[in-house]
MIMARLO-963117 format. One record per atom (N, C-alpha, C, O): x, y, z; residue in three letters; residue number from 1; atom name. Coordinates in steps of 0.1 Angstrom, whole numbers, plus 5000, padded with zeros to 4 digits. Atoms other than C-alpha are relative to their C-alpha. Layout:
<pts>
     xx     yy     zz   code   pos   site
      X      Y      Z    ALA   NUM     CA
...
</pts>
This chain:
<pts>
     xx     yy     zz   code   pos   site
   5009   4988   5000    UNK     1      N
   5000   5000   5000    UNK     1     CA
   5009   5012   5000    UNK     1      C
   5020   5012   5006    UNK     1      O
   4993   4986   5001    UNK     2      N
   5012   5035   4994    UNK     2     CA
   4991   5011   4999    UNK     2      C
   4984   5014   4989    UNK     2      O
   5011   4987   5003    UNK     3      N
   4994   5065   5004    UNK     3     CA
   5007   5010   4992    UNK     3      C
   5019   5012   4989    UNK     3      O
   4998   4992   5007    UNK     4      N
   4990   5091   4985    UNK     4     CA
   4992   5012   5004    UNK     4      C
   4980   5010   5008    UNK     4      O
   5005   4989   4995    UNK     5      N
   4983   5128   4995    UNK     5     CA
   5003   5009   4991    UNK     5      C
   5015   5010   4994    UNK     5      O
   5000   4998   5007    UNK     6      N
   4984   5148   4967    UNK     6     CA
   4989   5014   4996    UNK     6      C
   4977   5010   4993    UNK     6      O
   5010   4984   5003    UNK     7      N
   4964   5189   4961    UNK     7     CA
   4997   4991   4983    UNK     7      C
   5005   4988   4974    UNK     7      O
   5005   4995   5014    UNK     8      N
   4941   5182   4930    UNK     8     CA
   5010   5005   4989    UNK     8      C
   5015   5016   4992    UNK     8      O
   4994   4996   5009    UNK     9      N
   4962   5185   4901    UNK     9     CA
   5006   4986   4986    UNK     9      C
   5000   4976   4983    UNK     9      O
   4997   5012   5008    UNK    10      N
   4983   5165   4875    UNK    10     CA
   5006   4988   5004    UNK    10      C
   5005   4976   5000    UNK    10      O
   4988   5007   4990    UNK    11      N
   5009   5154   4902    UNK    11     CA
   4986   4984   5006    UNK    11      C
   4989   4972   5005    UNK    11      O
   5011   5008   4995    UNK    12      N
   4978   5133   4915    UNK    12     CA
   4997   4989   4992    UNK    12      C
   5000   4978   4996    UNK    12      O
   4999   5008   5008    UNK    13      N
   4971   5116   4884    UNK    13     CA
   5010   4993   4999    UNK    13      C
   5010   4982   5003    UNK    13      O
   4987   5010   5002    UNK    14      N
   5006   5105   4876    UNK    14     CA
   5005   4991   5017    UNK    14      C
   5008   4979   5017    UNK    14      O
   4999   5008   4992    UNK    15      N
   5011   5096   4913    UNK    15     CA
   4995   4985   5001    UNK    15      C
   5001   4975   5005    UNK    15      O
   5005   5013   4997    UNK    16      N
   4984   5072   4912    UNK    16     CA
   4999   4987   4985    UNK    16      C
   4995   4975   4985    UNK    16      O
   4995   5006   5012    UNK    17      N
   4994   5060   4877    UNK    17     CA
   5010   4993   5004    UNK    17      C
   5010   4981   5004    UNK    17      O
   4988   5010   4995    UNK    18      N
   5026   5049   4891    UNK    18     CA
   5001   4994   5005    UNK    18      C
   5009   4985   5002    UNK    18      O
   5001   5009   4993    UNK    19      N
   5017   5035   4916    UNK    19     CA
   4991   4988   4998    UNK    19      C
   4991   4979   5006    UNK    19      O
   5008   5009   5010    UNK    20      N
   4994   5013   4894    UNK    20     CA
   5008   4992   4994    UNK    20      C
   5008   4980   4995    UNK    20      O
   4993   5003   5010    UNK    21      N
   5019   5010   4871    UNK    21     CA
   5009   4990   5011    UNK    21      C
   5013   4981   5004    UNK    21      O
   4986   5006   4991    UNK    22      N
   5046   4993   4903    UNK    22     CA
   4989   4987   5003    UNK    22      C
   4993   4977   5009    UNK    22      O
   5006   5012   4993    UNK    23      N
   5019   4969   4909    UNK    23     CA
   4997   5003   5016    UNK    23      C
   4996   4994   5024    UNK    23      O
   5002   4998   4983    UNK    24      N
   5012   4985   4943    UNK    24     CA
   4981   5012   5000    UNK    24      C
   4975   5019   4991    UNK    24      O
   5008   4997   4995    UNK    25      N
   4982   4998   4958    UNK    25     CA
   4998   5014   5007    UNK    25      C
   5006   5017   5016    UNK    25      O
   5001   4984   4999    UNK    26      N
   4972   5035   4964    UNK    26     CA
   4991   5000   5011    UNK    26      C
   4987   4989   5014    UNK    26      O
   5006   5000   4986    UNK    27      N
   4954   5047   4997    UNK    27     CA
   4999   5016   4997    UNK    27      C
   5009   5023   5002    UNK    27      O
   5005   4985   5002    UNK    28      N
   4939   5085   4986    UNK    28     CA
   4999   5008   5014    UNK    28      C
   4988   5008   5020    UNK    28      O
   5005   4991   4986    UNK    29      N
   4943   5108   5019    UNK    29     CA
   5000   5012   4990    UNK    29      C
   5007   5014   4980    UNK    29      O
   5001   4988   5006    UNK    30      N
   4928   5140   5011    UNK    30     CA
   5010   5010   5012    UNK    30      C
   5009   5010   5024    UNK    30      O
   4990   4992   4993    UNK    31      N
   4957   5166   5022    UNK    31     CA
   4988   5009   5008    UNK    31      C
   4995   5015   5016    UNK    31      O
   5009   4987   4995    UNK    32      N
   4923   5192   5037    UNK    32     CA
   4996   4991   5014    UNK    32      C
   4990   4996   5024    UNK    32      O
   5006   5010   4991    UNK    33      N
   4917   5162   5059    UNK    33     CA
   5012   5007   5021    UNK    33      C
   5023   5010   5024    UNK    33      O
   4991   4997   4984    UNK    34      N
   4927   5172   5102    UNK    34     CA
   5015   4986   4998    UNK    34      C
   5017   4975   4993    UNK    34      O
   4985   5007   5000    UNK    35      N
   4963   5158   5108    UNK    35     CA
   4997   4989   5010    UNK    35      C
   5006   4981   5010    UNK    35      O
   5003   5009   4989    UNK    36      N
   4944   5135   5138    UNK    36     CA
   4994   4986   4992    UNK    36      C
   4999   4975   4994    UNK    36      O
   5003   5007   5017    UNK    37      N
   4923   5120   5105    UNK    37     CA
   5012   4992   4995    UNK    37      C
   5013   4980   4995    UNK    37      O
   4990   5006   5010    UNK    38      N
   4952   5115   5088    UNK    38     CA
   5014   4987   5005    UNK    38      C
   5020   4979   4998    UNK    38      O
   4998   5007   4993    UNK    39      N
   4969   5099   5117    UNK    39     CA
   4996   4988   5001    UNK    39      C
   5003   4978   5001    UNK    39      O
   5009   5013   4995    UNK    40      N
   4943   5074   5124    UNK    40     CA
   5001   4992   4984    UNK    40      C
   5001   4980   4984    UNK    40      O
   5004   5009   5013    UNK    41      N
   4940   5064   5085    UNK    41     CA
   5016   4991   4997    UNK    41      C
   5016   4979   4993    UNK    41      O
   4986   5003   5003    UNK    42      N
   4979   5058   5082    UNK    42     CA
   4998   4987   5009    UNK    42      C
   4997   4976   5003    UNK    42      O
   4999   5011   4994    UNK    43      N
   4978   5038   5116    UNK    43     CA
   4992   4987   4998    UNK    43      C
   4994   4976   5002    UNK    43      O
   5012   5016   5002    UNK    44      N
   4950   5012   5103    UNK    44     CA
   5006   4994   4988    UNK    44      C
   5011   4983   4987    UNK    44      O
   4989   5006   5014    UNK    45      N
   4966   5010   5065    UNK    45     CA
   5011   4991   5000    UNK    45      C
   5014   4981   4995    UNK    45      O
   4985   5003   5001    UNK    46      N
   4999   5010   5078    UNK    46     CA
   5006   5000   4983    UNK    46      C
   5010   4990   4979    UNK    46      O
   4992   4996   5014    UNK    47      N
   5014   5023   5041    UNK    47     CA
   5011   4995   5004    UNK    47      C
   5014   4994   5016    UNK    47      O
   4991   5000   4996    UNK    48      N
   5046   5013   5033    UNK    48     CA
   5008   5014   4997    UNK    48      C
   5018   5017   5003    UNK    48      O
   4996   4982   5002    UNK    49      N
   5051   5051   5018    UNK    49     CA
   4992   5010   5000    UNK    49      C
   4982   5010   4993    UNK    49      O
   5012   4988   5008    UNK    50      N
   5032   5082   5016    UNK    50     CA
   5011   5006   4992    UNK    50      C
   5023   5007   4994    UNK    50      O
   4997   4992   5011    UNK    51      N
   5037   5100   4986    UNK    51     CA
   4991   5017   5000    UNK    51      C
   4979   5019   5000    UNK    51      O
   5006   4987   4998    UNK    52      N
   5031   5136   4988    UNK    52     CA
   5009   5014   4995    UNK    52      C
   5021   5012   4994    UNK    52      O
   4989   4992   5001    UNK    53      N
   5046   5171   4980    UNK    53     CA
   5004   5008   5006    UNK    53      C
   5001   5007   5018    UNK    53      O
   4993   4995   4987    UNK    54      N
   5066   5195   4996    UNK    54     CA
   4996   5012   5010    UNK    54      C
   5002   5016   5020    UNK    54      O
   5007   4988   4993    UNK    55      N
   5040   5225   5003    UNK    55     CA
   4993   4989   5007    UNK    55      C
   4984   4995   5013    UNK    55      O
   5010   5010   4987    UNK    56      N
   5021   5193   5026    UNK    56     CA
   5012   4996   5010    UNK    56      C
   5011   5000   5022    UNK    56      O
   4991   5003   4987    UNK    57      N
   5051   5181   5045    UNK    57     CA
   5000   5001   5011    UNK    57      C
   5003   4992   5018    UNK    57      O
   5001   4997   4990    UNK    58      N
   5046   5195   5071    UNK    58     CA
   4987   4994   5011    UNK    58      C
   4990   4993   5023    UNK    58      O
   5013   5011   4996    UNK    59      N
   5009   5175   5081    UNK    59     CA
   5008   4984   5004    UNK    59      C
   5004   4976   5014    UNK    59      O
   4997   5011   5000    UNK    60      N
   5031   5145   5076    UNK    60     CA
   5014   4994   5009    UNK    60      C
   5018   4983   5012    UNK    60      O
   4985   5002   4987    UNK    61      N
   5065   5148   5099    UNK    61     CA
   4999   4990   5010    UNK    61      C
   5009   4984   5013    UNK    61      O
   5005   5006   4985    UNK    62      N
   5047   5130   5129    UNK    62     CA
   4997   4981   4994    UNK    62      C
   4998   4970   5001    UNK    62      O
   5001   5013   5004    UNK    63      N
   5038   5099   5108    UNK    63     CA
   5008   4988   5000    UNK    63      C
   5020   4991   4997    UNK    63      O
   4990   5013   4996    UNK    64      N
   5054   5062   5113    UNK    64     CA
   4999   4992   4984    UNK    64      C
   4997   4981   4981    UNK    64      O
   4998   5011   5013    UNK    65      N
   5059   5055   5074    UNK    65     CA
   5012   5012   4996    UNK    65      C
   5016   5023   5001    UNK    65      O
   4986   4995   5008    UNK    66      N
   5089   5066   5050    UNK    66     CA
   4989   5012   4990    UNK    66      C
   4979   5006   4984    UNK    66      O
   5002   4985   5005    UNK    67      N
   5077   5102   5033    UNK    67     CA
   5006   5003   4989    UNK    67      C
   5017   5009   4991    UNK    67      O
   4991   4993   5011    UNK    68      N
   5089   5111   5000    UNK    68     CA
   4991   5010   4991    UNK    68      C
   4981   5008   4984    UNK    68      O
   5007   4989   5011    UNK    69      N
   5081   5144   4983    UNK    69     CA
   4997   5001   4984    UNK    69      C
   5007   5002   4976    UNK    69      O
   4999   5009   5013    UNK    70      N
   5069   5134   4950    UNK    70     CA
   5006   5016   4987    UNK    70      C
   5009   5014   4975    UNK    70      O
   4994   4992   5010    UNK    71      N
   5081   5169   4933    UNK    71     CA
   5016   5007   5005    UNK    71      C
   5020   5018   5003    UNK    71      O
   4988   4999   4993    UNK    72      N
   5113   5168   4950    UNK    72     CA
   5012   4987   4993    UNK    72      C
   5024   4986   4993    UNK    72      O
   4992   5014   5006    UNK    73      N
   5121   5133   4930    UNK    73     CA
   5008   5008   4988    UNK    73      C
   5002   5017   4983    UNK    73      O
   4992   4998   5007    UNK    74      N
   5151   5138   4906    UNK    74     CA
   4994   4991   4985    UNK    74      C
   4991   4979   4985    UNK    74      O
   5004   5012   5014    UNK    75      N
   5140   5123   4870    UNK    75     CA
   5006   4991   4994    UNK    75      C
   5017   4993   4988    UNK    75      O
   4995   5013   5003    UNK    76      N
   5147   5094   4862    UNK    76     CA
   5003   4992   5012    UNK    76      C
   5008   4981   5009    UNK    76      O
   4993   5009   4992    UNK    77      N
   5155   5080   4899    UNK    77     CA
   4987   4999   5010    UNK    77      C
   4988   5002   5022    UNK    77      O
   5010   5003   4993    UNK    78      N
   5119   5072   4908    UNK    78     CA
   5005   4984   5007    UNK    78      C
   5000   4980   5018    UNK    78      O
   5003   5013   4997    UNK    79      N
   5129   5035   4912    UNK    79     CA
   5008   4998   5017    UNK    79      C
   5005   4991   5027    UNK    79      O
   4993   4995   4986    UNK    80      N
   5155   5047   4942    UNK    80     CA
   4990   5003   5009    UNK    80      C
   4995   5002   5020    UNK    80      O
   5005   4999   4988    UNK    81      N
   5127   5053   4964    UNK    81     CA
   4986   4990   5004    UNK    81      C
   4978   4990   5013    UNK    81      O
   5010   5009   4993    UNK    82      N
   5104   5025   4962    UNK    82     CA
   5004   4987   5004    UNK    82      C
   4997   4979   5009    UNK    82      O
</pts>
């Protein structure tokens, strides 16, 4: 499973394309969601990543999974972080 937290946009789409495409499993937190929310959905999932970008980061510091900023990724070295 790999959440995904992602503002409405393109980034959204391709996130969850990819994670399609890896053979893995997407888990939609909406970023407007309370950080207590977002908490409790993580702890029952248990993701093995969230996928998110770097104006959210900060919602997600406190969380017990691996974090990577998805417009922070270097091109071409997506496969380095899954």
């Amino acid at each position: 499973i790999v959440a995904l937290s992602i503002e409405n946009g393109l980034n959204l789409l391709v996130g969850m394309l990819g994670i399609l495409h890896a053979g893995a499993t997407y888990l939609p937190i909406d970023p407007n969601y309370p950080v207590d929310r977002i908490e409790s959905i993580v702890e029952d999932a248990k993701p093995v990543i969230l996928l998110t970008e770097n104006n959210l980061k900060s919602k997600f510091f406190s969380l017990p999974c691996n974090t990577v900023m998805m417009d922070a990724i270097p091109e071409g070295k997506t496969n380095e972080f899954l």
